[in-house]
C-alpha atoms as one frame of an Amber mdcrd trajectory, in Angstrom:
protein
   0.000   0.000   0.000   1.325   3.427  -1.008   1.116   6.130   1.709  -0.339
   9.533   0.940   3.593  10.781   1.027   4.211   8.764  -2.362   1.976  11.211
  -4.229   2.417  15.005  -4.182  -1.003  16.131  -3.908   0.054  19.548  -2.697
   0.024  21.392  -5.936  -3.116  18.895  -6.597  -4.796  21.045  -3.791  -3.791
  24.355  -4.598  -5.199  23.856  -7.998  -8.269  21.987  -6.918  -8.529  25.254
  -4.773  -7.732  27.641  -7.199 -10.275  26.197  -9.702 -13.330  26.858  -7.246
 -11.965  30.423  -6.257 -10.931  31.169 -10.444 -14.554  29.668 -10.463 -16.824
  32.099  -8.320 -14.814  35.328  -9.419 -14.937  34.214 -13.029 -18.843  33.322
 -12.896 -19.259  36.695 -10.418 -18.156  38.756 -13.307 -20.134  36.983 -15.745
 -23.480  38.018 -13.430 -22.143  41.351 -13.424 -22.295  41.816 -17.078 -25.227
  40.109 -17.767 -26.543  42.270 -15.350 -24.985  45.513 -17.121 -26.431  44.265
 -20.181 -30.335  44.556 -18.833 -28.781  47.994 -16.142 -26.644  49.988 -18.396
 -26.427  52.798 -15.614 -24.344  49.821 -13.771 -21.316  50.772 -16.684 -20.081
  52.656 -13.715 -16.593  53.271 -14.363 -13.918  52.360 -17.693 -12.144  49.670
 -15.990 -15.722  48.413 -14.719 -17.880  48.745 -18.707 -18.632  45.237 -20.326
 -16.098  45.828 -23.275 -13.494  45.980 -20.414 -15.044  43.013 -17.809 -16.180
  40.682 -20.276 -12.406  39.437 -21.787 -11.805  39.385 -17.934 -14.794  36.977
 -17.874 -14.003  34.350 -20.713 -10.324  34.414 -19.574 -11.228  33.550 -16.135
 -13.222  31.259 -16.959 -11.543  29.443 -19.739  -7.884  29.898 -18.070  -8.188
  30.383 -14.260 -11.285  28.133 -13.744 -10.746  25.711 -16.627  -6.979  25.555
 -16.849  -6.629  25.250 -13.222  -8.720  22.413 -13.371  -7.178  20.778 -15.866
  -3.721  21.490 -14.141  -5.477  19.592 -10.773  -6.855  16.752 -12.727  -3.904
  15.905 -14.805  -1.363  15.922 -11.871  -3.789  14.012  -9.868  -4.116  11.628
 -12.565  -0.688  11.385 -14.187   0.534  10.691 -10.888  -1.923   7.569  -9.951
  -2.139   5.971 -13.545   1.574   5.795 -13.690   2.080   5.181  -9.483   4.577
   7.691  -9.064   5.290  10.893  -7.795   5.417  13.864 -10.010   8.788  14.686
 -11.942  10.087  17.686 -10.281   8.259  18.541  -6.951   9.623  22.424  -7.185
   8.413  22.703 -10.949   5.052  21.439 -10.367   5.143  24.408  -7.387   6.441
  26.767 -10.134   3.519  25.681 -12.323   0.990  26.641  -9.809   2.546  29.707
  -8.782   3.247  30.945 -12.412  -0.110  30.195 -13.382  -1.576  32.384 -10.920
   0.848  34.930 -11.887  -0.446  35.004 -15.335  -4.295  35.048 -14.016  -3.812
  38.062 -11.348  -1.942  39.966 -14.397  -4.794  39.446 -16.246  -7.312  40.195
 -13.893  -4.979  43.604 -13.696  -4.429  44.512 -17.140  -7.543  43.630 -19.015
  -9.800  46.105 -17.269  -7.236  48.965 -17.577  -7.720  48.423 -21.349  -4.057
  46.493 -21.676  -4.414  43.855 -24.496  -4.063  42.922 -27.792  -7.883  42.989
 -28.317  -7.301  39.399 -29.863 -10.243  37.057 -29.187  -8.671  34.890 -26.158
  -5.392  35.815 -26.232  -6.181  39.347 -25.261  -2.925  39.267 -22.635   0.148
  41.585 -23.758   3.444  39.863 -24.737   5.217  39.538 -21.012   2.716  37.632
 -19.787   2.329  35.519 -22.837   5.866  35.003 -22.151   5.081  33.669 -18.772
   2.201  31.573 -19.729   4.788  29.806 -22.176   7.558  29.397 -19.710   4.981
  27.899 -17.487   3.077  25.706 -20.003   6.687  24.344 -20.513   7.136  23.457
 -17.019   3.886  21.746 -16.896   4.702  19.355 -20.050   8.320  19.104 -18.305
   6.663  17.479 -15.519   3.512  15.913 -16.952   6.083  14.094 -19.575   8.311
  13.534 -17.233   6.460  11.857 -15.129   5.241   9.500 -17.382   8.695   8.489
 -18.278   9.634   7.600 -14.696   6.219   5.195 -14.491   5.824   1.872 -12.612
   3.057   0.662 -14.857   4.140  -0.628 -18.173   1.580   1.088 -19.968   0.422
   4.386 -20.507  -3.582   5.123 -19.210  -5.718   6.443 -22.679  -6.112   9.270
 -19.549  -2.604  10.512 -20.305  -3.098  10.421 -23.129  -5.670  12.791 -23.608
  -3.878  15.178 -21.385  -0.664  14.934 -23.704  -2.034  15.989 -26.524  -4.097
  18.577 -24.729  -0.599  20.076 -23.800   0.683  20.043 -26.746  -2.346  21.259
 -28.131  -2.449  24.312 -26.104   0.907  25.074 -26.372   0.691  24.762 -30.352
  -2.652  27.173 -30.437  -0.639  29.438 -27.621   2.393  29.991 -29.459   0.181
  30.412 -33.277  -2.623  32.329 -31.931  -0.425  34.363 -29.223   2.312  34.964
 -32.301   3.040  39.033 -32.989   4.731  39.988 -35.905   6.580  43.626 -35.245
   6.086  45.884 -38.367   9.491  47.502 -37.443  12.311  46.964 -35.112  11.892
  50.179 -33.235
C-alpha cells in the first residue's frame, strides 16, 4: 500500500482550490455583465464597462477556472495511472505559482484596457511570455512523469492530457504569435 507521502497532492490542492476560487470570481463577473447588459447605468466606471469586464470573464473562466482544473486533474491523474510521484516537486510548485501569476496579471491589465484585443489571447506579450515558460514546465513534468512510471503502460487518460498540452501550447504559441512591423 502506497502512503499519501508517495503522491504530491500539494500542488493537486492548490489547484483543486484555485479552480473553485478562479470559479466564483470568473462566474461573479459573468453576473455582473449580464446584469450591465439589462442595467446599463451599472457601466459605472472604464475599468468596470462590459467591453473591459467581459475578456476578464471568458479568460477567467476558460484559463483560471478551466486551466486550473485541468492542471489539478492531470497531476492528480498522471501521478496515480503511472504510481509515481510527479517529476520535479519544485516545478510542479512553479507551475501553480506561475499560473496564478499570469491570471492576477490578467485580472490587472484587461480592465485597464491592456491587451491585444485578440479574441482569447487578449494578454500583452510579457505575460504571454510567462504563460509559455509555465506551459513548458507543466509538459516538463507531466512528460516527465510519465517516463519515470511503474506501470508498463500508458492510461488512454494521459493520453488525452498529452495531446491537450501540446495542443495548447501549439494554439498558444500560433494564436499568441506578434509579428513587429518595425524593429523600433
Amino acid at each position: 500500500m502506497q502512503t499519501q507521502d508517495t503522491f504530491n497532492y500539494k500542488v493537486v490542492r492548490q489547484f483543486s482550490l484555485a479552480t473553485v476560487i478562479w470559479g466564483v470570481v470568473g462566474m461573479a463577473v459573468g453576473v455582473l455583465i449580464a446584469a450591465q447588459l439589462i442595467w446599463p447605468d451599472l457601466n459605472l466606471a472604464p475599468w468596470l464597462s462590459y467591453g473591459r469586464l467581459r475578456p476578464l470573464h471568458t479568460n477567467a473562466v476558460v484559463f483560471a477556472f478551466g486551466g486550473s482544473a485541468l492542471f489539478a486533474t492531470s497531476y492528480y491523474c498522471v501521478q496515480r495511472t503511472c504510481q509515481t510521484r510527479l517529476f520535479g516537486d519544485a516545478l510542479a510548485s512553479f507551475t501553480f505559482w506561475g499560473w496564478q501569476a499570469v491570471i492576477v496579471a490578467a485580472v490587472v491589465t484587461l480592465p485597464l484596457g491592456i491587451t491585444t484585443s485578440k479574441e482569447y489571447a487578449e494578454l500583452e506579450w510579457p505575460i504571454d511570455v510567462l504563460i509559455t515558460l509555465v506551459w513548458v514546465a507543466y509538459a516538463i513534468v507531466f512528460f516527465g512523469t510519465i517516463v519515470k512510471r511503474k506501470t508498463p503502460h500508458i492510461y488512454v487518460a494521459n493520453w488525452f492530457f498529452g495531446a491537450f498540452i501540446l495542443t495548447v501550447a501549439l494554439l498558444h504559441v500560433v494564436n499568441s504569435a506578434a509579428i513587429p512591423v518595425t524593429l523600433t
